[in-house]
C-alpha positions as CSV (number, residue, x, y, z in Angstrom):
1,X,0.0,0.0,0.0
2,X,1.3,3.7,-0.8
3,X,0.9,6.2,1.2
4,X,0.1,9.6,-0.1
5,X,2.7,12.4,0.3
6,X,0.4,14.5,2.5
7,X,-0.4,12.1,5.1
8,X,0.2,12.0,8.3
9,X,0.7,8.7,10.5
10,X,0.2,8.3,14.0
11,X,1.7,5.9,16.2
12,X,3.1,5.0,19.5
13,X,6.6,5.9,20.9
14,X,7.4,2.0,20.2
15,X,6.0,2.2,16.5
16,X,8.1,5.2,14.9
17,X,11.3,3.2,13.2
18,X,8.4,0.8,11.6
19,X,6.0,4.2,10.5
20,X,9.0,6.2,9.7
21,X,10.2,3.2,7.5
22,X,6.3,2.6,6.0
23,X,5.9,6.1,5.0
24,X,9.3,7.3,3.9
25,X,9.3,10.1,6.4
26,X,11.3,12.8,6.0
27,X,10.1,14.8,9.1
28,X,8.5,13.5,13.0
29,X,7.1,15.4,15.6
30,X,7.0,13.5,19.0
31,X,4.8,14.6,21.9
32,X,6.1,13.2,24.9
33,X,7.7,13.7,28.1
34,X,11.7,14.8,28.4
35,X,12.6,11.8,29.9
36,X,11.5,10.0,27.0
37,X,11.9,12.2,24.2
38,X,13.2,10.1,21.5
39,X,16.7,10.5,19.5
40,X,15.9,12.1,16.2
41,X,16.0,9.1,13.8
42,X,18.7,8.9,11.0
43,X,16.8,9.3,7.7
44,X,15.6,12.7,9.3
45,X,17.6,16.3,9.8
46,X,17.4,17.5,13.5
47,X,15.8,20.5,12.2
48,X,13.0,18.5,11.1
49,X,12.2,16.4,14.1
50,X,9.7,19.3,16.7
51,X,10.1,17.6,19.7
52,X,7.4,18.9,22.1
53,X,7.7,17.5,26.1
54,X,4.1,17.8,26.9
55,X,3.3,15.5,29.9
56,X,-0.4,13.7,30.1
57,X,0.2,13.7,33.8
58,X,-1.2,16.2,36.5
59,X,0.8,17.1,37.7
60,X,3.1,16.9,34.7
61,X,6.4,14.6,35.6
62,X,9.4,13.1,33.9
63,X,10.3,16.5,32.9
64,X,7.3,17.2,30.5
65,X,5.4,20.3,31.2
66,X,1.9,20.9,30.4
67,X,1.2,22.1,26.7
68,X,2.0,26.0,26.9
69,X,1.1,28.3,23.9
70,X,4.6,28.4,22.4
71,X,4.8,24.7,22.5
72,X,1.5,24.6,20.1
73,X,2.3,27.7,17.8
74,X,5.8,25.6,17.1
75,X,3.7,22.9,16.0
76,X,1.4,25.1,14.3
77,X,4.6,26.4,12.3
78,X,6.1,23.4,12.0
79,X,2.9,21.4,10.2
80,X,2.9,25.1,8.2
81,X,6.1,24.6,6.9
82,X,6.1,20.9,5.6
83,X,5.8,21.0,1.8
84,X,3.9,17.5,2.1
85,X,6.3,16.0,0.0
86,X,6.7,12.9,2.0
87,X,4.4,11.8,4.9
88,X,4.8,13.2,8.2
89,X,4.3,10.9,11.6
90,X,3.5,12.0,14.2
91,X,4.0,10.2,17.7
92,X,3.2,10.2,21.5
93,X,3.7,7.5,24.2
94,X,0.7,5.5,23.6
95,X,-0.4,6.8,20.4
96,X,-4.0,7.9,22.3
97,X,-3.7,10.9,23.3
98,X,-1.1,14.0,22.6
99,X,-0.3,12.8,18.7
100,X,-3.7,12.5,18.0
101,X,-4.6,16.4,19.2
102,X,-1.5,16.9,17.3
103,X,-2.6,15.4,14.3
104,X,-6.2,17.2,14.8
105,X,-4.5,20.7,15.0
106,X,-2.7,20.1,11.8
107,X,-5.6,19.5,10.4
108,X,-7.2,22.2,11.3
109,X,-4.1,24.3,10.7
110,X,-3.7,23.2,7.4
111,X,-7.5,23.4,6.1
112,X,-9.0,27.1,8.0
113,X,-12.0,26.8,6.2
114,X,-13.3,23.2,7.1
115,X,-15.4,22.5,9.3
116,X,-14.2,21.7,12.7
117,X,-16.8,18.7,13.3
118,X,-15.6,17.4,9.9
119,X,-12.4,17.4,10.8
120,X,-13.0,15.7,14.3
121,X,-15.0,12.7,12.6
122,X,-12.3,12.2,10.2
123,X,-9.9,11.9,12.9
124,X,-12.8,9.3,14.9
125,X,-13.3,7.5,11.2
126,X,-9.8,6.5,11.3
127,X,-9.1,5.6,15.0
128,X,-11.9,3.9,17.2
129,X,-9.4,4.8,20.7
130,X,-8.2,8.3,19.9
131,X,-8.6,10.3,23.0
132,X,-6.7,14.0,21.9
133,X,-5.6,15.9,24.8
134,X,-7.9,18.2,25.6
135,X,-5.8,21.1,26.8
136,X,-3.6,20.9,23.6
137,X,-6.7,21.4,21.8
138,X,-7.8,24.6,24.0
139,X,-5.0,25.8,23.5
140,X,-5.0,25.7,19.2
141,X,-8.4,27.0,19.5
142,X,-7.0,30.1,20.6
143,X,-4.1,30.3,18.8
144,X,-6.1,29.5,15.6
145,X,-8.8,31.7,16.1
146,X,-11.4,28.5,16.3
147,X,-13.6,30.4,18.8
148,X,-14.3,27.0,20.6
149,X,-15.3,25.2,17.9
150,X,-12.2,22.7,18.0
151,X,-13.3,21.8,21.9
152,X,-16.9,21.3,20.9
153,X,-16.2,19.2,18.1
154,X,-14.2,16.8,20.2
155,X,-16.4,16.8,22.7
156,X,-19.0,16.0,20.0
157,X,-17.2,12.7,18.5
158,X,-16.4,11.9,22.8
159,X,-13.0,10.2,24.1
160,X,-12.8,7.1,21.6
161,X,-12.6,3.1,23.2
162,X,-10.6,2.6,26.3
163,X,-6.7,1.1,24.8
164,X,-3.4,1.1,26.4
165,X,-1.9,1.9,23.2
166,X,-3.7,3.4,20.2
167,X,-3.3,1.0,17.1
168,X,-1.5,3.4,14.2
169,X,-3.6,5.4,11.7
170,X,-3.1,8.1,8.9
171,X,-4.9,11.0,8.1
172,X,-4.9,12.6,4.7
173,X,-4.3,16.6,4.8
174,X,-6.3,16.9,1.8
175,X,-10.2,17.4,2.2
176,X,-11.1,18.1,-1.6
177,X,-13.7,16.2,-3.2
């Protein structure tokens, strides 16, 4: 199976060599803690590995932090400045929670002028246990000017099935018909 240059994958900290090989990656953004903030991968420049240490936990440990408003406008910029010319993964620790509100805001980064509930059940179509982090979310509605509608529509499609570890999934960047 190909995948389409403007995808992106998501996956689990223990799943990026086999994405990053599936896709032929030439950029990752990982979500996770310091602690366990991966090494930037071979096939990809430093400069295109965002590496975000946003803890799940409350309070936030491992050296993670909660997501801040820099720390989302990087990833804003960063999904902004891929040309799409390869797919792009993105990862968290269990592939439920922090990549998939990443993958969600670069959705709605990359398409203003679709609907945020469209968005939302395209991201539910292609993962049954996606749970995106709620504050990361808050905090791109601001940023991108979604008045709310990015929480709403989440809350709309709910927090997906209960999983230790979210099963990998893609999401195309393209909503033409």
């Amino acid at each position: 199976m190909t995948i389409p240059p403007n995808t992106i994958a998501i996956c689990s900290m223990q799943r990026i060599e086999e994405t990053i090989a599936a896709t032929g990656a030439t950029r990752l953004v990982s979500v996770v803690n310091a602690h366990l903030m991966p090494p930037t991968p071979r096939i990809i420049e430093p400069t295109r590995h965002l590496r975000l240490p946003i803890s799940e936990a409350r309070p936030p440990r491992g050296g993670g932090q909660h997501p801040s408003w820099p720390m989302i406008e990087d990833l804003i910029a960063f999904i902004r400045d891929w040309p799409q010319e390869a797919p792009m993964p993105i990862h968290c620790f269990s592939g439920l929670n922090r990549a998939p509100a990443a993958a969600y805001i670069a959705l709605a980064a990359l398409n203003p002028d679709v609907p945020e509930t469209l968005i939302a059940y395209r991201l539910r179509a292609a993962s049954e246990t996606a749970a995106p982090n709620i504050t990361m979310v808050g905090i791109a509605d601001l940023v991108l000017a979604r008045h709310g509608h990015l929480i709403s529509a989440i809350e709309l499609i709910g927090p997906g099935q209960p999983a230790a570890e979210g099963r990998p999934f893609t999401l195309s960047t393209s909503f033409a018909s």
